[in-house]
N, C-alpha and C positions, 0 to 999 in steps of 0.2 A: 803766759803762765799765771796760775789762779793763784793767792797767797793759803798756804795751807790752814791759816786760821778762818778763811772764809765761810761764812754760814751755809748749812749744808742744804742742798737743793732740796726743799719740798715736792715728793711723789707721792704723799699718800692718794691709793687711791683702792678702790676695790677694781679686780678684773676677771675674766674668767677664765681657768686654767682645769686643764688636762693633771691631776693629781695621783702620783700612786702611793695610796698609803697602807697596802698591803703587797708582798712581794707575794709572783704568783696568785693575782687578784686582777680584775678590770680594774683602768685609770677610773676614778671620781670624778666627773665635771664640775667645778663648783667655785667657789669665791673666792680668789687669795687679795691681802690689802698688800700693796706697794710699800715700802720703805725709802726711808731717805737714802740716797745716794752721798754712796763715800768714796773714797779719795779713788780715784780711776774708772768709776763706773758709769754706766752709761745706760738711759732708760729707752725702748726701745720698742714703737708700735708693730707690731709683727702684722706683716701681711698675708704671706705663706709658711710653709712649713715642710717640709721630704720626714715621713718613714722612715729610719733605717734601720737594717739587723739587730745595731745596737741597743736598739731599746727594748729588744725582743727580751735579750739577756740580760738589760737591767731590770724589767719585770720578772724573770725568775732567779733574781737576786745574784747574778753572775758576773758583774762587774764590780765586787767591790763593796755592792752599793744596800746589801741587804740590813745593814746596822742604820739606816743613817733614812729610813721612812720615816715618815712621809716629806717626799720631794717631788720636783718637778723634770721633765723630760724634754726631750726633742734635741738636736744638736744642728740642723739645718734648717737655715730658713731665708725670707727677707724679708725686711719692716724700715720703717722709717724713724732718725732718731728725732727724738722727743723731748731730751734733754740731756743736759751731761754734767759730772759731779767734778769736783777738783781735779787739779792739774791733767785734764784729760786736753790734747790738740790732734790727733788722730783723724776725730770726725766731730762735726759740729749740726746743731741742731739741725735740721730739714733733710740732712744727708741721709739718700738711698743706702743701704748694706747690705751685704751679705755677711751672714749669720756662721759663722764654722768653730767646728771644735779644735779646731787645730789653731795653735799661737802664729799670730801675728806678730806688727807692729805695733809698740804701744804701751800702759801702763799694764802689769798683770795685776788686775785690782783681787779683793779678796772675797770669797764666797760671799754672796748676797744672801740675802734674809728678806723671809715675808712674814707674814702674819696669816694664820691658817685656823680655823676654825678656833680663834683665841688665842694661839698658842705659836710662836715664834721656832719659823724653821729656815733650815738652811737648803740653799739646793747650789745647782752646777754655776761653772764661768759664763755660760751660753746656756739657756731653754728656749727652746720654741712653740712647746704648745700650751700657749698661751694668748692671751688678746695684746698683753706688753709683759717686755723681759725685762729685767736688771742687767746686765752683762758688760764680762770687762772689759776694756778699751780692746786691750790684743784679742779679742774672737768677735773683732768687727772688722770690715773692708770697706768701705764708700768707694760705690760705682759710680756710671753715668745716669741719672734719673729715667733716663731712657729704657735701662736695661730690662730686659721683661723677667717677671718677677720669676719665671720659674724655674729660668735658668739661673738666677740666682739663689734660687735653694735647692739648685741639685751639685751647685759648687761650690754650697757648703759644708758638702761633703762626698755622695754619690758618682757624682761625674769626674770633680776634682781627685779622687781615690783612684777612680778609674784613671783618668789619664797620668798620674802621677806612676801609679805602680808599671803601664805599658812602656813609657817613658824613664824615670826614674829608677824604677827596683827592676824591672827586664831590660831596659836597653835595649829594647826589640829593633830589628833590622829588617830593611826593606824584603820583603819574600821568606822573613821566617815564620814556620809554621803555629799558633796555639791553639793552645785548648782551656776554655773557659768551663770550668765547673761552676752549673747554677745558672739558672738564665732566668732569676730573680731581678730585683732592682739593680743590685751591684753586676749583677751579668750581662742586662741589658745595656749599662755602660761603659763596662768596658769592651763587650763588642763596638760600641761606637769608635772606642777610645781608639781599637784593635785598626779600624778603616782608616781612620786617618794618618796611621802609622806604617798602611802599605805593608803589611803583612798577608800571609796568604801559605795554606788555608787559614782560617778564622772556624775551629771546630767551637759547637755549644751543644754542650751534654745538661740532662736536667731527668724528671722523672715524673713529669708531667708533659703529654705531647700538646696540649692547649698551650705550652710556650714557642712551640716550634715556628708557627706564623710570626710572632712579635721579634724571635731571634733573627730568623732569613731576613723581614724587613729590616731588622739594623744590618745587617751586613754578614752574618755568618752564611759560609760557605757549605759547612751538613750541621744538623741538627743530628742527636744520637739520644735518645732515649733509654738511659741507662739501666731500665728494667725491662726490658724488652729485646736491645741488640747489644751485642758483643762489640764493645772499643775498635777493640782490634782489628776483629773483620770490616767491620764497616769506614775505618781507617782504608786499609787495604784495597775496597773497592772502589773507592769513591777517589782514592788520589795517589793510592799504589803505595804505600808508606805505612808502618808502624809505629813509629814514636814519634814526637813533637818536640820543637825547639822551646817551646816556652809553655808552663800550664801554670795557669791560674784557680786557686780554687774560692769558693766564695761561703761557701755554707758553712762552714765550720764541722763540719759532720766527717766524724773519725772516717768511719769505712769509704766516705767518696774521697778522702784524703789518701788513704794507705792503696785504693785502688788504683788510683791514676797516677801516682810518685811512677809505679813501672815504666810506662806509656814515656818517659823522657829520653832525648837523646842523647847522644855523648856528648851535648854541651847545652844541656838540657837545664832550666831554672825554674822549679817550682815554686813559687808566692803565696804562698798560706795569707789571704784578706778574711776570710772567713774564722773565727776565733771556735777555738775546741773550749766544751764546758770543763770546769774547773776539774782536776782531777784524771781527766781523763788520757789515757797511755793512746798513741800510735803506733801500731807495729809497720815496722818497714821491711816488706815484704820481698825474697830473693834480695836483699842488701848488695850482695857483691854484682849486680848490676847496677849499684851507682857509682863505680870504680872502670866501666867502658868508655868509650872513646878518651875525652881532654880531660872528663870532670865533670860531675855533674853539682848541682847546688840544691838547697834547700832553705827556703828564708822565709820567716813571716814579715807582712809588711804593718808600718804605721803610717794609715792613709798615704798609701804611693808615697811617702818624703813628701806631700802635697805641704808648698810653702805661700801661705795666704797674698801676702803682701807685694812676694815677688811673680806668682803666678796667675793670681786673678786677672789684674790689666792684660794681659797678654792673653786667656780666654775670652777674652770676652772680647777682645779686638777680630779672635777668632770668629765668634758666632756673627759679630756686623759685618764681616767680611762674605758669611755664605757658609764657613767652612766647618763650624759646629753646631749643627741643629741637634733640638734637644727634640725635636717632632717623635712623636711616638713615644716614647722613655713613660711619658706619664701619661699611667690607664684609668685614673680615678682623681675625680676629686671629691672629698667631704671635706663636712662643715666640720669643727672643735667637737657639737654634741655627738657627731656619732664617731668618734673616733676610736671608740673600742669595736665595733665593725672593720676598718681602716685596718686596725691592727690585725684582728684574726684573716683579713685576706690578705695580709703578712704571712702571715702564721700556717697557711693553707696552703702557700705558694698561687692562689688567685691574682696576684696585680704583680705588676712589674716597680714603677717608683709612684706612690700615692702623693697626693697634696693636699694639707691640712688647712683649708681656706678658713681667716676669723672675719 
């Protein structure tokens, strides 16, 4: 342990980072300088980087996060650390990590500061699009240096979400049925998540048929194009069945919410992963149909209960084993400069989980 009077690690440096300094604006590419590291923090060369929904909605100011431009993004990635500030024992210099927004083990150090076109800003616990983060002890993991980098930034959050919520928030059992809304990045993994859980069917509904080839290869049993065919029927024909033990939704978008709550069984568990914009009402449609069979449920989740510390080793023992391929999951890679491209085929529903190579 470091003595808290100890002189503070020197980071200055210039890097280049992904900026949003307009909400509802493309990120900036441009210079931010590094700051010293204080008490828990930890500097950290970022090698990749995951997309997620999330940042969709901190761009249009719906996390919170519209007072507090210009900041920095990204919540998944992996890099190597670099150096480390006071009393940090967690992970030490050369250590691989993964990058997650979810608390760990460790110091929760306090918002970092850079320096930005002259002017000193603050941004999150964890950014990753960036060339190096600041980030605090607890939203790092040290893996094995082996670990390939991309599944470590898809269990910084993507994958780990997924698996956590199949696991975790559904409790899902061998041969019960679901249905994943969204066959997006988050949909693409939890269909993986869905195979290794021995479930069955595996439905993936979406409104783009260009994702139906990517969803079958992970492991979904029908693909349903939800402007085009009726749930229900194609429910019905494909497996003889009308409602599903477990649905999962991913987009955050009221009406694929309020539409598919029906579709559950009498011991049916909806997961709202997908976040509704601010303000916005769900109507729960025919209600006294969540009052049939035992009970039915309704929950939003925070990343699957995904717990860094205690769950990464043990994925990752998974994937050297055979048993968690990330193959497929990731349709694109870009570099840092064109990452508002990246974004918008977020934003299009074009890619499934993207990776931000610096």
């Amino acid at each position: 342990m470091y003595p808290l009077w100890q002189e503070k690690t020197k980071t200055k440096k210039k890097v280049k980072a992904a900026v949003l300094e307009q909400i509802d604006q493309p990120l900036v590419v441009g210079e931010v300088e590094l700051t010293d590291l204080q008490f828990g923090q930890v500097l950290v060369k970022v090698l990749v980087s995951g997309i997620c929904g999330a940042q969709l909605l901190e761009i249009g100011g719906h996390k919170g996060n519209a007072k507090f431009v210009p900041h920095l993004l990204g919540h998944e990635g992996c890099g190597l650390v670099e150096d480390v500030g006071v009393g940090v024992t967690r992970v030490k210099k050369g250590d691989k990590v993964i990058m997650h927004w979810r608390k760990g083990e460790g110091i929760e150090a306090d918002f970092p500061t850079y320096t930005y076109k002259g002017k000193t800003i603050k941004s999150g616990k964890i950014t990753t699009f960036s060339e190096y983060t600041i980030a605090s002890e607890n939203r790092l993991t040290a893996v094995p240096y082996d670990t390939p980098d991309e599944l470590c930034a898809l269990l910084g959050c993507g994958l780990s979400t997924a698996l956590g919520t199949i696991n975790e928030e559904a409790k899902a059992l061998f041969g019960e049925s679901v249905m994943i809304v969204g066959a997006g990045g988050m949909g693409v993994n939890l269909i993986k998540a869905a195979t290794l859980a021995s479930v069955y069917p595996i439905i993936s509904l979406d409104v783009h048929d260009h994702k139906k080839e990517v969803a079958e290869e992970m492991g979904a049993h029908l693909f349903i194009n939800t402007k085009t065919q009726n749930i229900g029927d194609e429910l019905h024909k494909k497996f003889g069945i009308r409602d599903v033990d477990i649905i999962i939704e991913t987009s955050g978008n009221k009406y694929a919410q309020q539409d598919t709550i029906p579709y559950l069984s009498g011991t049916g568990r909806f997961i709202m992963v997908g976040q509704p914009k601010p303000g916005e009402t769900i109507e729960l449609l025919n209600a006294n149909h969540m009052f049939g069979g035992e009970g039915k449920t309704i929950k939003a989740t925070q990343g699957g209960k995904f717990s860094p510390s205690k769950d990464i080793p043990r994925y990752v023992r998974l994937h050297k084993a055979g048993m968690l391929s990330v193959d497929k999951i990731i349709t694109h890679r870009i570099k840092l400069d064109k990452i508002n491209e990246a974004i918008d085929l977020v934003r299009k529903g074009q890619a499934s989980r993207i990776l931000i190579e610096m």
